[in-house]
N, C-alpha and C positions, 0 to 999 in steps of 0.2 A: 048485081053489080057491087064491086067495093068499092066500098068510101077511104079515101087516106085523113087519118090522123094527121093533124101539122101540132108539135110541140116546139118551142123554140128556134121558128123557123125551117127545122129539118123534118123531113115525115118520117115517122117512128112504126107506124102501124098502120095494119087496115081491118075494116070489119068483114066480120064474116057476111056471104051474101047469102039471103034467104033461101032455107031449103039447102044452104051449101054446108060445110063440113072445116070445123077448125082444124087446121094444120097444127105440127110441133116444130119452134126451131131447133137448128142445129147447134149443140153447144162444141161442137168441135169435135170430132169422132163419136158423136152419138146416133148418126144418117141410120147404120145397119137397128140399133134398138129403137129409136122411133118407129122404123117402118115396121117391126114386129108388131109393137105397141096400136099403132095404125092398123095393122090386120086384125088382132085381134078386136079390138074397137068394133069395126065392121061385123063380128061375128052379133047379132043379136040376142042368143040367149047367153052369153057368155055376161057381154053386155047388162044383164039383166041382174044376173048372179051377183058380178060385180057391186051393181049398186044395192042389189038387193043383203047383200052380206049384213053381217053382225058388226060395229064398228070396234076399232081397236082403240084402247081405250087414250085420252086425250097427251099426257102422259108418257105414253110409249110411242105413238103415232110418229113423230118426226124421224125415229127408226126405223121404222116398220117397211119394209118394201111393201107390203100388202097396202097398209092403208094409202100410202102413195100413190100407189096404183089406181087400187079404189078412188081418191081423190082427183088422181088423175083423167081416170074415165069421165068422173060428173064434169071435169071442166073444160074435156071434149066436146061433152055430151049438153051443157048449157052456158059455156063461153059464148058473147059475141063477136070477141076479136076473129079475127082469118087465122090467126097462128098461136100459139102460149108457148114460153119456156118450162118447162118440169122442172123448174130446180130440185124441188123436195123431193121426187122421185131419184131423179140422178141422185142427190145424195146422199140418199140412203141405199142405192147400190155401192157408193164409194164405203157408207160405214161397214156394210158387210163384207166388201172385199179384205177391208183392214180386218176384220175378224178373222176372215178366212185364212191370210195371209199370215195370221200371228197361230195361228193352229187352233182357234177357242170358233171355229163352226162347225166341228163334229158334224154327226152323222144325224136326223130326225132334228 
């Protein structure tokens, strides 16, 4: 069962229910990458890999789609709320699109 949060009168959140699975919200045309994010999530060893990785170092990380990601999964994976926003994911796909767009993301 979820619980709702009440913050200043308005409920803001709910918890995730045991045994149940934190969602991502929508920040506005991100439905189709969340639910990618969502499948692979689901994948187990992927999953694993994911957390099991090397970290990127402290430093670069707020670029990094990797660590994002990575970050992202643990906060799937030991969030209480029902849902989390990715910020730092989303935007560090937005720093890379500016790269990509300004022609400085090459190839490897």
């Amino acid at each position: 069962m979820h619980r709702l949060i009440e913050r200043k009168g308005e409920i803001t959140e709910t918890l995730r229910a045991p045994g149940g699975f934190c969602g991502l919200r929508n920040g506005g045309a991100t439905c189709y990458m969340n639910s990618v994010i969502q499948q692979l999530f689901m994948q187990p060893r992927l999953r694993q890999l994911l957390l099991g990785a090397t970290l990127v170092p402290r430093e670069q990380a707020a670029g990094s789609q990797f660590a994002q990601l990575q970050l992202l999964v643990a906060q799937l994976a030991l969030s209480c709320q029902g849902s989390i926003k990715p910020d730092g994911f989303w935007g560090s796909c937005r720093v890379r699109m500016r790269v990509l767009s300004l022609g400085g993301g090459g190839q490897g």
